[in-house]
C-alpha positions as CSV (number, residue, x, y, z in Angstrom):
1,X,-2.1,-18.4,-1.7
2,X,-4.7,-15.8,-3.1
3,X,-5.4,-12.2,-2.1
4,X,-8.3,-10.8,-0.6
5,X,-9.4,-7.5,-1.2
6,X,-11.5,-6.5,1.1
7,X,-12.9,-2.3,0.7
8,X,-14.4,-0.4,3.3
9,X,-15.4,3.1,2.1
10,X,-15.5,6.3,4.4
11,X,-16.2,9.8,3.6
12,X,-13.0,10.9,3.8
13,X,-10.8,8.2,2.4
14,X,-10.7,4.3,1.7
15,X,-9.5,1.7,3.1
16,X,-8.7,-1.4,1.5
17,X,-8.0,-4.7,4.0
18,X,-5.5,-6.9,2.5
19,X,-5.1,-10.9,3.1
20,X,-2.8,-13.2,1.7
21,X,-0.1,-12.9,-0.5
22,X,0.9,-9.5,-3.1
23,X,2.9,-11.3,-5.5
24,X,3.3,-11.5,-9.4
25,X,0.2,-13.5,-9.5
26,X,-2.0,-11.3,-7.3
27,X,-1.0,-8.0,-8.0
28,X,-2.6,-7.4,-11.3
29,X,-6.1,-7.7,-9.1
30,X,-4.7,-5.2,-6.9
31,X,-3.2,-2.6,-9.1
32,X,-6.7,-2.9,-11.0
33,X,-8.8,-2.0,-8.2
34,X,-6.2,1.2,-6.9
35,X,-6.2,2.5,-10.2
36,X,-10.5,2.3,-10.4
37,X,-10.0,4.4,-6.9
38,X,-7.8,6.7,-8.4
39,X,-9.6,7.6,-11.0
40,X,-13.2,7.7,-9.3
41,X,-12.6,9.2,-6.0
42,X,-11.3,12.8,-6.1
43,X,-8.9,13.1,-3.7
44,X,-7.3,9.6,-3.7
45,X,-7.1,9.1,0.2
46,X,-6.1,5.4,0.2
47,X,-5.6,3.3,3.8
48,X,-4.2,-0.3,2.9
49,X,-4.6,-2.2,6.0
50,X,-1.5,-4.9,5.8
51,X,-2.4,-6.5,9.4
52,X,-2.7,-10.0,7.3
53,X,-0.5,-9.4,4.6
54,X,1.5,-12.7,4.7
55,X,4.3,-11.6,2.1
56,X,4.7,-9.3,-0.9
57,X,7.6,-9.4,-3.7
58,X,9.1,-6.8,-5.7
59,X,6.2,-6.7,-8.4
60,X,3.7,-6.1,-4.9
61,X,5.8,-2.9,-4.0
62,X,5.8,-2.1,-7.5
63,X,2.1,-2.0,-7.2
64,X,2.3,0.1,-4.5
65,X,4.8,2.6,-5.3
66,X,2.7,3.0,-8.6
67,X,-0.5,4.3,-6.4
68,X,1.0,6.2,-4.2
69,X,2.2,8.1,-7.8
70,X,-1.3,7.8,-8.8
71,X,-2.8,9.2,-5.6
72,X,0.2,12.1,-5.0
73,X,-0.5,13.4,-8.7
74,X,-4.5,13.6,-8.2
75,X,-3.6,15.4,-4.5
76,X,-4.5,12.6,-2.4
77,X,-1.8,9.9,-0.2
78,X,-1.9,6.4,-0.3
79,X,-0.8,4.7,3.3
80,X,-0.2,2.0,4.5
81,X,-0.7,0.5,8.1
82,X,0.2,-2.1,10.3
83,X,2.9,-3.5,8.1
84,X,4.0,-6.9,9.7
85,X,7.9,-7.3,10.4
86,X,8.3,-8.9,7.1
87,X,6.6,-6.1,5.3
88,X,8.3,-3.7,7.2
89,X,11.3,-5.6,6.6
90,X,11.3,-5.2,3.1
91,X,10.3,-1.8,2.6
92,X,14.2,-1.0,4.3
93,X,15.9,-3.4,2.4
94,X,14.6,-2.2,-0.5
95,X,15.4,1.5,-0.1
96,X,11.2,2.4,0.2
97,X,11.7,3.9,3.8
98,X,12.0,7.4,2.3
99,X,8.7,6.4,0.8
100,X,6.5,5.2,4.0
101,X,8.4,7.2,6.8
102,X,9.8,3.9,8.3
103,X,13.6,4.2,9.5
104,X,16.1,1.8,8.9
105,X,15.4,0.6,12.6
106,X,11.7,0.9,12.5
107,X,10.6,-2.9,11.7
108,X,7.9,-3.2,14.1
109,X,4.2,-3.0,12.8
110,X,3.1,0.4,12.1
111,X,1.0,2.8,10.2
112,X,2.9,4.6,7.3
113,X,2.4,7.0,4.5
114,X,3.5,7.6,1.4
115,X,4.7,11.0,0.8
116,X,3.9,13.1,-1.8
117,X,6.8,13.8,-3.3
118,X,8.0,10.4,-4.7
C-alpha cells in the first residue's frame, strides 16, 4: 500500500494528513518532506493527522522520532493526532509513550505531542 501525504498549511503550524501505510518503502517520502518543513518554516510546528494511518513499522517511528528531533532543536513540536489503536499500540510497546504523552493504558485514538526534550 502507498502513502499519501496530504499538507494543509496554517499560520501557525502544519498539518500533514497521512493515508496508508509508514513503512520501509514509504518513509523515505515522508522523512523528505518533514525535513523540507523543518528547514523552511521557522518554528517547526508540525500536526500529523494519523486518522487513516493503516500501519507503521519501526523504520515509520524512526521517521518520526527523527522530526520531533528536528523540530525540538529549531524550537518548534512535532505532534501527532488521532493515532488509531494500532498506532497507539505501538508507540507503548515500543517504549515511545514518554515521547507522545500516551500511558501505558492510553490505546484509544488521541491527539499527542512530542516533547521537547527527547
Amino acid at each position: 500500500m502507498l502513502l499519501t501525504i496530504t499538507p494543509a498549511v496554517h499560520a501557525d503550524r502544519v498539518e500533514i494528513r497521512l493515508e496508508g501505510e509508514l513503512d520501509v518503502a514509504t518513509s523515505n517520502c515522508l522523512h523528505t518532506r518533514l525535513v523540507e518543513l523543518t528547514e523552511t518554516v521557522s518554528p517547526p510546528r508540525i500536526v500529523l493527522d494519523l486518522t487513516a494511518l493503516a500501519f507503521c513499522d519501526s523504520t515509520g517511528l524512526g521517521v518520526l522520532v527523527t522530526a520531533a528531533h528536528r523540530c525540538a532543536a529549531a524550537d518548534g513540536w512535532l505532534r501527532l493526532d488521532h493515532p488509531n489503536h494500532d498506532v497507539a499500540h505501538l508507540l507503548t510497546i515500543t517504549g515511545l509513550t514518554g515521547l507522545t504523552g500516551l500511558t501505558a493504558e492510553e490505546h484509544e485514538p488521541r491527539s499527542t505531542q512530542l516533547i521537547q526534550h527527547i
